[in-house]
C-alpha positions as CSV (number, residue, x, y, z in Angstrom):
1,X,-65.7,18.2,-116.2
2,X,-67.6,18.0,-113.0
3,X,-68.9,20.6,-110.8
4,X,-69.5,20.1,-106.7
5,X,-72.6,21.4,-106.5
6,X,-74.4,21.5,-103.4
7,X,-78.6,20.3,-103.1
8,X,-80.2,23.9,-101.9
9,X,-83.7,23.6,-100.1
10,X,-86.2,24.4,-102.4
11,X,-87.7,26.9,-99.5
12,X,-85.1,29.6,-100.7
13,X,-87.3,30.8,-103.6
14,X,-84.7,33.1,-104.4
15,X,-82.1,30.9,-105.4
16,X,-81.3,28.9,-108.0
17,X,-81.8,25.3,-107.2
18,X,-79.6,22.6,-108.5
19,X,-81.9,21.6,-110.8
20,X,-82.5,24.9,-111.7
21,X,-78.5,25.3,-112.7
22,X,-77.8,22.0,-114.1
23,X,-81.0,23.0,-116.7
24,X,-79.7,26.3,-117.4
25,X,-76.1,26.7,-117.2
26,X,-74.5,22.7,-117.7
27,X,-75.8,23.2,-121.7
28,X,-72.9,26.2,-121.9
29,X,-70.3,24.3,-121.1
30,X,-69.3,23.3,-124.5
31,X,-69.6,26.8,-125.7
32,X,-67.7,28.1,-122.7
33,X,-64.7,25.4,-123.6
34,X,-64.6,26.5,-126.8
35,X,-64.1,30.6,-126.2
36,X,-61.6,29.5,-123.6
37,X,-59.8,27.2,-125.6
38,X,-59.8,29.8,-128.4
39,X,-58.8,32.5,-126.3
40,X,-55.7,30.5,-124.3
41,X,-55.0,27.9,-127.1
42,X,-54.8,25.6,-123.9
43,X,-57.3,22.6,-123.4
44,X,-56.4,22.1,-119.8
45,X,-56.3,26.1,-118.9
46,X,-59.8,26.0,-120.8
47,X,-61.0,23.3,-118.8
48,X,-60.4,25.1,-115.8
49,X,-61.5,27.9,-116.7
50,X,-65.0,26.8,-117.2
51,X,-64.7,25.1,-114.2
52,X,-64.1,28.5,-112.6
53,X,-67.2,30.2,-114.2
54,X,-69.4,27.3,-113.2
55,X,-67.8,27.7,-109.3
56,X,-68.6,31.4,-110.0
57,X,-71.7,31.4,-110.7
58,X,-72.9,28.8,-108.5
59,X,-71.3,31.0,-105.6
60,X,-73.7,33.6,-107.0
61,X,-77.3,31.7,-106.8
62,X,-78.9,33.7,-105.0
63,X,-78.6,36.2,-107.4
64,X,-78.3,34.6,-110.8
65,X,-82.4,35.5,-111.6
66,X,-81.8,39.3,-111.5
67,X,-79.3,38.5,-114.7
68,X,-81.4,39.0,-118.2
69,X,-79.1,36.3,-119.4
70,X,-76.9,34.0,-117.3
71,X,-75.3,32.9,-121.1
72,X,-74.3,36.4,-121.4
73,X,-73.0,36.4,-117.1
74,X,-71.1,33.6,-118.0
75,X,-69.3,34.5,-121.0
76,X,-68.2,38.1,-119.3
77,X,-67.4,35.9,-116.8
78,X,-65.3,33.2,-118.2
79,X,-63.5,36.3,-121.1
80,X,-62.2,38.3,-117.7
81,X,-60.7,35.0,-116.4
82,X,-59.0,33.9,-119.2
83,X,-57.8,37.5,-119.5
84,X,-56.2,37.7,-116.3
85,X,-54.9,34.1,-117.4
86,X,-53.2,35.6,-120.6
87,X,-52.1,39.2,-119.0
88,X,-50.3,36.6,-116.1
89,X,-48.6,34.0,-118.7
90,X,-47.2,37.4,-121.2
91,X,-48.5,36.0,-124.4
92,X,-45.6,35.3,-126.6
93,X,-44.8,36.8,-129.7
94,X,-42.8,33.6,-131.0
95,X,-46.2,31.7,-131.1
96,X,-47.3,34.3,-133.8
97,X,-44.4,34.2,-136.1
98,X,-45.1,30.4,-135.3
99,X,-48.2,30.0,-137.0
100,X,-47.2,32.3,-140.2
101,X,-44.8,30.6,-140.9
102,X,-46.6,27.4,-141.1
103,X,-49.5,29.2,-143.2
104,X,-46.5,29.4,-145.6
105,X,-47.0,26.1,-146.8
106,X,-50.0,26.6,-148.3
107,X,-49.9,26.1,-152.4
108,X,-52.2,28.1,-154.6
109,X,-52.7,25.0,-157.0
110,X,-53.6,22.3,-154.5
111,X,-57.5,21.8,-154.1
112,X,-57.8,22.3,-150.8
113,X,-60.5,20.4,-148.7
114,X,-63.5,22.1,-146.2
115,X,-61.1,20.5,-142.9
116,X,-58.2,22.2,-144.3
117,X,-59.3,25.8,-144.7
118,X,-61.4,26.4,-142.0
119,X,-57.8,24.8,-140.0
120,X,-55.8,27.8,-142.1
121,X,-58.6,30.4,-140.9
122,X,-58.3,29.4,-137.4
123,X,-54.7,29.6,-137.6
124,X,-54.7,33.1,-139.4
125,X,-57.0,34.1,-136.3
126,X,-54.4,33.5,-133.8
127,X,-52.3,36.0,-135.4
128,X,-55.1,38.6,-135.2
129,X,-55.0,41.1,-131.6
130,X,-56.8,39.5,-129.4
131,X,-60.2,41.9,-129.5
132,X,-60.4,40.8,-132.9
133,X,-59.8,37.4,-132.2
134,X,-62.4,37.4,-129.2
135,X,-65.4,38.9,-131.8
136,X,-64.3,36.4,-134.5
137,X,-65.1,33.8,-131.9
138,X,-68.2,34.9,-130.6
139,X,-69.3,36.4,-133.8
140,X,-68.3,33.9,-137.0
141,X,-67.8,30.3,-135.0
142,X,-70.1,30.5,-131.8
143,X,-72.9,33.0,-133.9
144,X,-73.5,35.3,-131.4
145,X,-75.7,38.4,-132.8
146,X,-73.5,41.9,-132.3
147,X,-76.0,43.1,-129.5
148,X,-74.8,39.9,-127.2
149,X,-71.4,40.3,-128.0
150,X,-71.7,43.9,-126.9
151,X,-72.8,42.4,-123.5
152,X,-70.3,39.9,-123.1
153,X,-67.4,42.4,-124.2
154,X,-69.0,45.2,-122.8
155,X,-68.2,47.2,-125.9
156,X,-69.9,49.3,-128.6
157,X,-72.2,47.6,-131.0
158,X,-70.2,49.7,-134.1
159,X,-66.8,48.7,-132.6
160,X,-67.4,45.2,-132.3
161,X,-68.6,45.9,-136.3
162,X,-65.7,47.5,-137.2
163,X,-63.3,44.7,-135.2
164,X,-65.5,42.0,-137.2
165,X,-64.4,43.7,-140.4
166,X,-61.1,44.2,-140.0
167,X,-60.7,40.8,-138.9
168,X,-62.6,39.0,-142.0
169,X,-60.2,42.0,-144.3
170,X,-56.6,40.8,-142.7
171,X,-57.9,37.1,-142.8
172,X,-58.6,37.2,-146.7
173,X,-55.5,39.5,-147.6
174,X,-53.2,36.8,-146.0
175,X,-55.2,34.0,-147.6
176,X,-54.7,36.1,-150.9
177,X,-51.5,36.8,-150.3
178,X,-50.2,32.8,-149.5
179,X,-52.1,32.1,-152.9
180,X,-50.3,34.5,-154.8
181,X,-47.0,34.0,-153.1
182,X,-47.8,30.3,-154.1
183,X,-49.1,30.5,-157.6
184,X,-46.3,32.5,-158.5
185,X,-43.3,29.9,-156.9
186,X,-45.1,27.5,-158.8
C-alpha cells in the first residue's frame, strides 16, 4: 500500500513532517490491516481501509501531537470506518451459519496441529457479535492491554472484561461441544 504524502516545510513546527509520519505511523500498518481484515473478512476493503486512516490522519498533521497516542487515533479511527463499511454492506447471517457448519467437521480423535486450531478459533470468532469479536482482536491476537482498548472502543475498562470473557467462554463451549459431538459419532 502506498500513501501520497506531501513534503511539509519543516518551518511549521506544529506539524508533523513527513518524516515525522513515515517514523510514527507507516509501522501500524500491519496492525491496522489485520483489525480491518478481521473486522470485514475482506483483504481489499481492509486495504482500503487503512489507506483511509493513513489519508486521515495525514489530513490532520497539524494536529496529530495534541494526541497522547496516534496508535490509539488510528485504531478509533480505522474501527469507525470499517463500521460504517459493515452497517452499509448489512452483514449477512448466512456467512455465520457458514462457518458452523464447517467447524462441524472437526473430529475429537484426530491430533490436531498448532495451524489447525488457532484456524478453528478464528473461525469460531466470526460467529461471535461483533463487540466481542472487535476485543478478541485487540485483546488475545494484537495484545493490546484493556486500558488501550478502552481508548480505541471508547468503552468501559469492566465491559471490555466482561466481553473478553464471554468471548474465551462461547469459544471453548463450541470447541467442547464439536469434540463431544465428535467423540461420541465416533
Amino acid at each position: 500500500m502506498e500513501c501520497n504524502i506531501y513534503i511539509i516545510p519543516s518551518s511549521y513546527t506544529g506539524f508533523m513532517t513527513q518524516e515525522e509520519f513515515k517514523i510514527e505511523v507507516f509501522p501500524l500498518k500491519n496492525k491496522l490491516f489485520r483489525f480491518a481484515k478481521r473486522l470485514l473478512e475482506n483483504t481489499e476493503e481492509a486495504e482500503d481501509m487503512v489507506q483511509e486512516v493513513f489519508i486521515k490522519l495525514w489530513n490532520r498533521k497539524e494536529k496529530l501531537r495534541e494526541y497522547r497516542s496516534v496508535e490509539a487515533l488510528a485504531m478509533v479511527t480505522l474501527r469507525n470506518l470499517c463500521l460504517d463499511k459493515l452497517r452499509t454492506r448489512k452483514y449477512s447471517t448466512e456467512k455465520i451459519e457458514t462457518v458452523q457448519e464447517d467447524i462441524e467437521f472437526m473430529t475429537g480423535d484426530q491430533s490436531y496441529d498448532h495451524h489447525d486450531i488457532i484456524s478453528r478459533i478464528h473461525q469460531i470468532i466470526k460467529t461471535l457479535p461483533e463487540q466481542q469479536r472487535m476485543v478478541m482482536q485487540l485483546r488475545d491476537i494484537e495484545g493490546y492491554d484493556y486500558e488501550e482498548i478502552a481508548e480505541i472502543l471508547d468503552m468501559n475498562e469492566n465491559a471490555i472484561r466482561v466481553n473478553v470473557s464471554r468471548a474465551r467462554k462461547k469459544i471453548r463451549e463450541i470447541i467442547t461441544q464439536y469434540n463431544i459431538y465428535e467423540r461420541q459419532r465416533n
